[in-house]
N, C-alpha and C positions, 0 to 999 in steps of 0.2 A: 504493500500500500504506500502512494505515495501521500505524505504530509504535507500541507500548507497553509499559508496564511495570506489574506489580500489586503493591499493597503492603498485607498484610494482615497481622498475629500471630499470624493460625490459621490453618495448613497447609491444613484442611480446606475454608476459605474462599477461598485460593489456588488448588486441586485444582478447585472448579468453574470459578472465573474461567478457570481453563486449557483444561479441560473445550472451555468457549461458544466462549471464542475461536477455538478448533481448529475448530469446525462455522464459522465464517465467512471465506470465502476471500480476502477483504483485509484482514484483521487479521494482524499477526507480534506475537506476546509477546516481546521481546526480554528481558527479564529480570520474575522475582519475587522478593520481596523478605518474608520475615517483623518485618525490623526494620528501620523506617523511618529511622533516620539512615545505617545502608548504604544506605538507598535514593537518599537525599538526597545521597550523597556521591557514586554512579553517575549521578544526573542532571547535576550540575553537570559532573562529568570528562567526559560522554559526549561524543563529538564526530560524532555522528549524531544527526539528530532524532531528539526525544521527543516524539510528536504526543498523546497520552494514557495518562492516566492511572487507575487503577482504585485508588483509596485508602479505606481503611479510616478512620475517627473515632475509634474508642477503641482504644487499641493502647498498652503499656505503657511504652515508650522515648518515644514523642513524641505531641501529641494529632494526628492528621490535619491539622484545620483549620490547626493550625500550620504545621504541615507543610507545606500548599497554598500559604501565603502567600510560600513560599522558590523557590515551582517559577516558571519564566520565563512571560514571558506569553505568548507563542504556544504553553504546553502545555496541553490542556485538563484538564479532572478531571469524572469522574465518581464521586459519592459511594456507596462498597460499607457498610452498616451495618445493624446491630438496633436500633438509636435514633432511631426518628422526630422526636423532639424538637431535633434539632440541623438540621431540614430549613432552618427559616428562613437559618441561618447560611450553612447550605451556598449558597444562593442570594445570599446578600452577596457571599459569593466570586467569584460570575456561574459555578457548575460548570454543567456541561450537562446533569447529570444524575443523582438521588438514589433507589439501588436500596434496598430495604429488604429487606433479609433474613430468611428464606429466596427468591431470584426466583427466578423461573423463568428456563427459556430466550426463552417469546420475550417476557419481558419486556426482559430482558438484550439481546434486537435489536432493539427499539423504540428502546434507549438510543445503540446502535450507529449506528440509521438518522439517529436527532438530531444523533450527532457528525458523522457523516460528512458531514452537509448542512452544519452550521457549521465541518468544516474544510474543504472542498472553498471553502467562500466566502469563507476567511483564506488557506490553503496552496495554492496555485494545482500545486505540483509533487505535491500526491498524485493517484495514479493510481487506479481504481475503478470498482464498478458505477455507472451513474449515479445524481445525486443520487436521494432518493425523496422523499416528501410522505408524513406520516402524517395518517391520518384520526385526529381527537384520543380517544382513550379514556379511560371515566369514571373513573379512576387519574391522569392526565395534571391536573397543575393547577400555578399558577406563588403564589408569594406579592406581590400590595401594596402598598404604603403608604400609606394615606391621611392624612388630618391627625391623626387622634387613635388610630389603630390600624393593626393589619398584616392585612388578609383576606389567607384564599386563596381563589382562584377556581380554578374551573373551568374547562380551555381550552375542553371541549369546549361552554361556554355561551359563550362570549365571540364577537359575534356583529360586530362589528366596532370597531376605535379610531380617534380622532381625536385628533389632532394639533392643537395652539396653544399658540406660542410652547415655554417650559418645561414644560409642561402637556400630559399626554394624559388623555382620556376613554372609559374601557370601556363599551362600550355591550352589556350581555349580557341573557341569559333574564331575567333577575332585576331588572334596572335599569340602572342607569350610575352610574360613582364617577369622581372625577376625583383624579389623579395625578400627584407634583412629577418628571418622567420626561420624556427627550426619547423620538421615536416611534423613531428608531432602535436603539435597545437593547430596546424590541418586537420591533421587526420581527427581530432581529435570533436572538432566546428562541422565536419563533415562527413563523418561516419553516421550519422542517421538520415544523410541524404544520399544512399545507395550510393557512397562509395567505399572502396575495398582497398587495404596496400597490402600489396603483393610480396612487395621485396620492401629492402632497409631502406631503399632511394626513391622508391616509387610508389605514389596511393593514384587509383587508377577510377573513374568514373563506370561502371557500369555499364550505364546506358548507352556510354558514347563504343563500346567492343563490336573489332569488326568480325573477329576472329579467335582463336581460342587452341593453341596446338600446347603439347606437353609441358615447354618450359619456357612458354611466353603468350602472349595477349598482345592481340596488333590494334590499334587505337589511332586513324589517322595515318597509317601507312605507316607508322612506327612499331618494332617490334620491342616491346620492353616485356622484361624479363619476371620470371616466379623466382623467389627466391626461395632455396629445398624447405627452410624454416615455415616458409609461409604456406607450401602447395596444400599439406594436409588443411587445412582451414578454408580456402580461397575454394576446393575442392569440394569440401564437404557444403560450404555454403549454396554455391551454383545448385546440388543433388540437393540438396533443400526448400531452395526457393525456387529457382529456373526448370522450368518441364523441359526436358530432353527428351529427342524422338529420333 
């Protein structure tokens, strides 16, 4: 079961978060919250996890983001706001995910199925449906940084990364940029968006394989490699979720 808490200034914003959560059956709201430093004062007392979070940005007693910076690190956050403009920020935090308001429902479980993948792979004791894989949707995009600016991309173009040393390389629809990032903190924003790493230098997308031969995966007329550590896994996945005929 995953635990959580909502913390928003508008009742009416609270009302749906409670709404979504009620329609998914490992979710428990343990507590809401209109004003974030009671919020802040029930997280540190709590003596039960606090696996997630649903936080607001602009709210009159504290700003969110501040907020965030006080919550422990195994609790995650996902960002509730009308302010697209604070997305960057939100992703400095490493949240797992930034709803913009008004969502939907099953936007709001796209967000659910992202948590649930990155806390099943931190909290070993939450129980649940098994992890999922989302197929990336044209909404779905992560921000950046390259030497002189911040893009966002698009998960659903990102066609595979590469790995070297401090440095990863996106290789997407568009091009490839390279990035002062280790591959782990990829893999890590984007394993619950069907994708998969193979080798120590490579997390590879999915959806974008053209082909699939014993000890590589061509991706864009690149042959990148399985690495022996990885085949048992990458193997058993495809026999899992992929029909073979």
């Amino acid at each position: 079961m995953v635990k959580c808490i909502a913390i928003d200034d508008e009742p009416n914003a609270l009302g749906i978060i409670k709404e979504f959560v009620n329609r998914i059956a490992d979710l428990e709201l343990l507590q809401s919250f209109t004003d974030p430093t009671k919020a802040l004062q029930y997280i540190k007392a709590s003596r039960s996890a606090i696996h997630l979070v649903f936080l607001d940005i602009q709210m009159t007693r504290m700003n969110g983001l501040a907020l965030a910076q006080h919550l422990p690190e195994s609790t995650k956050i996902i960002l509730t706001t009308a302010y697209p403009d604070f997305a960057l920020q939100g992703y400095e935090l490493d949240v797992i995910d930034y709803l913009l308001k008004p969502f939907s429902f099953a936007r709001f479980e796209r967000a659910i199925v992202k948590a649930r993948s990155i806390l099943h792979g931190s909290a070993p004791d939450i129980s649940g449906e098994e992890t999922k894989r989302l197929s990336p949707h044209s909404d779905d995009f992560i921000f950046v940084r390259t030497d002189y600016k911040t893009l966002r991309v698009k998960i659903s173009e990102i066609q595979y990364i590469e790995g070297s040393g401090n440095y990863v390389t996106l290789h997407t629809l568009k091009g490839k940029m390279m990035v002062l990032q280790n591959l782990k903190k990829f893999e890590d924003q984007l394993q619950p968006y069907a994708f998969f790493r193979i080798h120590k230098s490579y997390i590879i997308a999915l959806g974008h394989i053209d082909s699939i031969e014993k000890s590589w995966v061509q991706i864009a007329g690149k042959d990148i490699p399985i690495g022996e550590s990885y085949k048992d896994a990458f193997n058993s996945f495809l026999s899992q979720h992929y029909r073979q005929f």
